[in-house]
MIPALO-137815 format. One record per residue (C-alpha): residue in three letters; x negated, y negated, z. Coordinates in steps of 0.25 Angstrom, whole numbers, plus 5000, padded with zeros to 4 digits. Layout:
<nodes>
ALAXYZ
...
</nodes>
This chain:
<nodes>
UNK524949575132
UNK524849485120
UNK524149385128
UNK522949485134
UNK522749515117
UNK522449385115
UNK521749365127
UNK520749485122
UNK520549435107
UNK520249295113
UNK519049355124
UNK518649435111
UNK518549315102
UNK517549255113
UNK516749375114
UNK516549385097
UNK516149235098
UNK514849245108
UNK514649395100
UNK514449315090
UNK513649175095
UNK512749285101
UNK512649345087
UNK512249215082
UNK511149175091
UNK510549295090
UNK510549285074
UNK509849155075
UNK508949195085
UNK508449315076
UNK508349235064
UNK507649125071
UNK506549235076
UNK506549285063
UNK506149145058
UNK505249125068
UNK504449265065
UNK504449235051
UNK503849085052
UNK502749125062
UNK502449265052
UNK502449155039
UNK501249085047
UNK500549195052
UNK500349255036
UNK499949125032
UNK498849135043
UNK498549255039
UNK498449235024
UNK497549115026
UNK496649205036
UNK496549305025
UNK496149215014
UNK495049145021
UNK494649295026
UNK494649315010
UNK493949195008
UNK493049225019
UNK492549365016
UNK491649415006
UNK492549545001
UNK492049624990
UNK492949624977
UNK493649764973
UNK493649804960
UNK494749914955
UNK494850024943
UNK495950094939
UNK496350234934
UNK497750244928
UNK498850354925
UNK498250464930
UNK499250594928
UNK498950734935
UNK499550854938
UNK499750894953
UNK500550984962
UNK501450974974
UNK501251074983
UNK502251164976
UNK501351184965
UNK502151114956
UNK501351014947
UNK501750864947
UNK501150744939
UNK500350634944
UNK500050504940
UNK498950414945
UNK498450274944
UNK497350214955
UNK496550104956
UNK495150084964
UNK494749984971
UNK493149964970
UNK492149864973
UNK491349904961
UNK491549814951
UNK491349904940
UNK492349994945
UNK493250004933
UNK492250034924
UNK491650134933
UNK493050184936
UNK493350194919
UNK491950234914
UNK492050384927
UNK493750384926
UNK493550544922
UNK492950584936
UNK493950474942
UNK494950554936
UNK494550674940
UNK494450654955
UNK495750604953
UNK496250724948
UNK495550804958
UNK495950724971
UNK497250754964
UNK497550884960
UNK497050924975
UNK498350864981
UNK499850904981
UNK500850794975
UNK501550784989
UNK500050754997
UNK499950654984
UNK501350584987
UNK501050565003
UNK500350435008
UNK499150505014
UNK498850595002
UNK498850464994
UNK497950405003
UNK497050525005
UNK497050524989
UNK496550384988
UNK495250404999
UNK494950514991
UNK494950454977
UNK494250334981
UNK493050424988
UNK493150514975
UNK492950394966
UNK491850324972
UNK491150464972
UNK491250474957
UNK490850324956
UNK489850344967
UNK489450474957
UNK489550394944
UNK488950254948
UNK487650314957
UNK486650294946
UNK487150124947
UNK486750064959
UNK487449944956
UNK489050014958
UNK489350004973
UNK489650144978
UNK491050194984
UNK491550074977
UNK493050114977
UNK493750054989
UNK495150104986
UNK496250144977
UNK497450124974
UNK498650214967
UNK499350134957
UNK500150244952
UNK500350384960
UNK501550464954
UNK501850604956
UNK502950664947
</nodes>
């Protein structure tokens, strides 16, 4: 009886050991292939970044130009009713170069489409991806109308200048 113990805890002992040379290998072989991807990914980016710079170098790109209008607060309402604060900060992106004098000297009627495209959403379309998204084409058509507007007298002001903008603060309380 003692001699079939040992017999089992001996046979058990040879299994544990090529558990683990099994383990082993397959460790080395995983962190080999991991080495392996991350050597050929290192000198596929640097491919890559020097195919951008000369792309850069390459193209004639036109230069962007940006304005700001800060700290905005407004009232607005969830679709309870209930009223919640707001507060707003954006930056456009223009190929004007005058942009921020533009954007300082008509910041009222900025402000005021603002305000509009605003107050005709609830808090909880505002907080979703999409409403932010649908909020931003329609500022940025909004806008180059007013500058479009504002700036028809001057030939020299490209029309439909803004290209983008950007929330730099977007705060609901």
């Amino acid at each position: 009886m003692a001699e079939e113990e040992n017999s089992v805890v001996k046979s058990g002992g040879k299994g544990l050991m090529i558990v683990l040379i099994v383990l082993i290998v397959v460790l080395l072989l995983a962190v080999g292939g991991m080495g392996y991807f991350m050597m050929t990914k290192d000198s596929s980016s640097k491919n890559n970044q020097e195919n951008t710079q000369e792309q850069k170098e390459g193209s004639t790109s036109q230069d962007s130009y940006k304005a700001s209008i800060n700290d905005l607060v407004l009232n607005i309402t969830n679709s309870r009713g209930r009223e919640k604060l707001m507060k707003l900060s954006f930056t456009v992106k223009s190929i004007e170069p005058t942009i921020e004098k533009i954007v300082e000297d008509h910041k009222p009627e900025i402000v005021d489409i603002v305000i509009s495209q605003i107050s005709a959403r609830s808090s909880e379309e505002l907080l979703t991806v999409g409403g932010k998204a649908l909020l931003k084409e329609e500022l940025i058509d909004d806008i180059n109308s007013i500058i479009n507007e504002v700036t028809a007298s001057n030939d020299d002001i490209k029309k439909d200048s803004i290209k983008n903008l950007y929330f730099t603060t977007f705060v609901i309380k």
